[in-house]
C-alpha positions as CSV (number, residue, x, y, z in Angstrom):
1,X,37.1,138.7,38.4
2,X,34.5,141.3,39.7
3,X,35.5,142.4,43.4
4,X,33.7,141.1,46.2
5,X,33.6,138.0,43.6
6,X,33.1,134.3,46.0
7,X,36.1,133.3,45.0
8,X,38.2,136.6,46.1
9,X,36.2,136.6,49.3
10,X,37.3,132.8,50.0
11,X,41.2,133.8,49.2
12,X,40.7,136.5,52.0
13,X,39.1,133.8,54.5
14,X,41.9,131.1,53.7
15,X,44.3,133.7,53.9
16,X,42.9,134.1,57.9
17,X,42.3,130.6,58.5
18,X,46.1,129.4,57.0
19,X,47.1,132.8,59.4
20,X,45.1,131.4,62.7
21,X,46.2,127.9,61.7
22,X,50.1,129.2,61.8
23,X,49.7,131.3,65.2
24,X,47.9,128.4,66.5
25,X,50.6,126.0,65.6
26,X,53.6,128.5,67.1
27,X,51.1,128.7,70.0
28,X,51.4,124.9,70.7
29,X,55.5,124.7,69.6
30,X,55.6,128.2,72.3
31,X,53.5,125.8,75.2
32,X,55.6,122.4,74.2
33,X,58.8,124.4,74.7
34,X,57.9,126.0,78.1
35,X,56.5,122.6,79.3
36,X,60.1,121.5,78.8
37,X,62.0,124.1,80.0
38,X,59.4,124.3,83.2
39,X,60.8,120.4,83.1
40,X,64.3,120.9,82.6
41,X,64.3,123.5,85.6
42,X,61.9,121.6,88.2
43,X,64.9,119.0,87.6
44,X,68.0,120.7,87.9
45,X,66.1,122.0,91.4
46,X,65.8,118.9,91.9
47,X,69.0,117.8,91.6
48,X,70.3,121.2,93.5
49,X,68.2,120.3,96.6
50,X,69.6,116.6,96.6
51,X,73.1,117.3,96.4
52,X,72.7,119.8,98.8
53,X,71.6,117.2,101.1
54,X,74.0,115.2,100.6
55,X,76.3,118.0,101.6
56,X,74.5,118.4,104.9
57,X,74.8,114.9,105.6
58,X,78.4,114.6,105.6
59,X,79.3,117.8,107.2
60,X,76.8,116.4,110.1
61,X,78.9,113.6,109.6
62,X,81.7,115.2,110.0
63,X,80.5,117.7,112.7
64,X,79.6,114.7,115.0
65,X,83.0,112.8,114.2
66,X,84.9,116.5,115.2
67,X,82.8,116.5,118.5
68,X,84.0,113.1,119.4
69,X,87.8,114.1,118.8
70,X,87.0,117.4,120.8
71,X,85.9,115.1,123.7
72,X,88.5,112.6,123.6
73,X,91.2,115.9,123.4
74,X,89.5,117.1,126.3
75,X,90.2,114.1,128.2
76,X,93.6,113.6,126.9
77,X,94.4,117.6,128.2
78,X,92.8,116.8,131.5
79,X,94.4,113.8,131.9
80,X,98.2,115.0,131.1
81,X,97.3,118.4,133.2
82,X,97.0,115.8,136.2
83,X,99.9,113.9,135.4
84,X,101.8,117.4,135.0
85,X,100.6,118.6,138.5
86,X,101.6,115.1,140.0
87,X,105.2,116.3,138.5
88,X,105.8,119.2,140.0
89,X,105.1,118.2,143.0
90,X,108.3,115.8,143.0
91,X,110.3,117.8,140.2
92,X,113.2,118.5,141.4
93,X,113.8,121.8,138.9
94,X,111.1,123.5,140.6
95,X,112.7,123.0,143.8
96,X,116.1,124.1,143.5
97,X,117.2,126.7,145.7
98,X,118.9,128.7,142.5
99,X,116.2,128.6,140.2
100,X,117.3,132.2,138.4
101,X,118.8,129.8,135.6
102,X,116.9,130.1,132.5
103,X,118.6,127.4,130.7
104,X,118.8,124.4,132.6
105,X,121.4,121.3,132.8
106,X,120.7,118.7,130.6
107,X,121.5,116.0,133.8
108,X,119.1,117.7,135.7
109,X,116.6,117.4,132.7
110,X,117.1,113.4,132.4
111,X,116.4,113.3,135.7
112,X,113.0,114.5,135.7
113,X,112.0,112.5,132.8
114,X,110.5,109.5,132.7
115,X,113.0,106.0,131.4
């Protein structure tokens, strides 16, 4: 075969079209694989922003629940401070004329507590 022969110049021209056919076919594998990692990611987002709403809801949950306890405390404090002032008014400990004891009598203990 001469060179520049038709049947040279149509090996060269396959050669390029079997070359662009290849690149085009990576091209297409390249774009499917993207399209399903872009997928894979947009889901584990997904999935990231749901279970971190779930996490807000329960420690709102949980926050509101606290708040209620903190209330109820509250109360429970006030309500024992009153009954503690009530006490000392009638105590008889805190109106004994030697109060420099630091331990006191158990009797004089049982008598201040309620039977």
């Amino acid at each position: 075969l001469a060179q520049g022969s038709p049947s040279e110049s149509s090996d060269k021209c396959c050669g390029f079209v079997f070359q662009g056919h290849e690149e085009d076919d990576r091209k297409v594998r390249r774009r499917e694989k993207n399209r399903v990692a872009a997928q894979r990611s947009r889901k584990k987002q997904t999935q990231k922003a749901d279970k971190l709403h779930e996490e807000y809801e329960c420690l709102e949950q949980e926050n509101t629940s606290l708040k209620r306890e903190i209330g109820k405390l509250t109360d429970e404090m006030k309500h024992l401070s009153e009954v503690l002032k009530d006490h000392e008014k009638i105590c008889p400990l805190l109106h004994c004329s030697v109060n420099f004891v630091t331990i006191p009598r158990p009797d004089a203990l049982t008598s201040c507590l309620p039977r």
